[in-house]
Residue, then its C-alpha position, 0 to 999 in steps of 0.5 A: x500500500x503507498x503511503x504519502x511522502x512526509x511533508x515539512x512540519x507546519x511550524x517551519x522547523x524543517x522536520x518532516x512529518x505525515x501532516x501538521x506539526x512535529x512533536x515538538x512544535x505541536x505543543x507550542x502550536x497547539x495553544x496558539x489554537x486555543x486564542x481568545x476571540x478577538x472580542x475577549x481580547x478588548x477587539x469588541x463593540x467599544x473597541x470599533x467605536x473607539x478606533x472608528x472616531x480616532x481614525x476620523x479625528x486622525x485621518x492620515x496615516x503615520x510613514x510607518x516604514x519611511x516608504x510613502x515617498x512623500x505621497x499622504x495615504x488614509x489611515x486604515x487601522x488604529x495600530x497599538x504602538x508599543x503592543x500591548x501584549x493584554x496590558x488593558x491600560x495600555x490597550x485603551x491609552x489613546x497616546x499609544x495609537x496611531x493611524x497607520x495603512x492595513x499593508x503598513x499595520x500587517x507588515x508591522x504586526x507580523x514583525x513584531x508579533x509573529x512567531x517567526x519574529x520571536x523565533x528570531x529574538x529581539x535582536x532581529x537574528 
């Protein structure tokens, strides 16, 4: 009976496995899984009211990465600047704000906030 080639695990450590994670990834991704909603991480109703009246009071995005060239882009997203990492007072502190692109504010996320960018330490490698 054939079998399926094994594939790299889903974390990007270079195991192979049948599927998914290998046995030593699978821990740290497996609560990764078990996030709160965004709701219960102050994402809510009050949240969108909050962000929605910032972004028209600040309507223009923050050259987050010095990439606009001088060009004025919208504000999208209400991005935290210093992360709040469930600090709740920070979360609400309206002076840790600022109006960025969604491009910008995803780039920014995923290089602060990702698993590869903790895997790389703060350092940066």
């Amino acid at each position: 009976m054939p079998f399926a080639a094994k594939q790299p695990c889903k974390a990007g450590c270079g195991a192979l496995v049948s599927r998914g994670y290998c046995e030593a990834c699978a821990p740290r991704h497996k609560a990764q899984e078990q996030r709160p909603t965004a709701a219960a991480r102050g994402y809510g109703r009050r949240w969108r009211i909050a962000s929605k009246a910032y972004l028209r009071a600040h309507p223009i995005a923050v050259d987050y990465f010095g990439e606009h060239d001088g060009k004025v882009y919208l504000a999208e997203v209400v991005d935290h600047i210093i992360p709040h990492r469930g600090d709740m007072k920070l979360f609400w502190d309206s002076n840790n704000w600022q109006g960025l692109t969604k491009a910008d504010h995803d780039r920014k996320t995923a290089t602060e906030d990702s698993s590869f960018a903790r895997a790389k330490g703060p350092e940066g490698g």
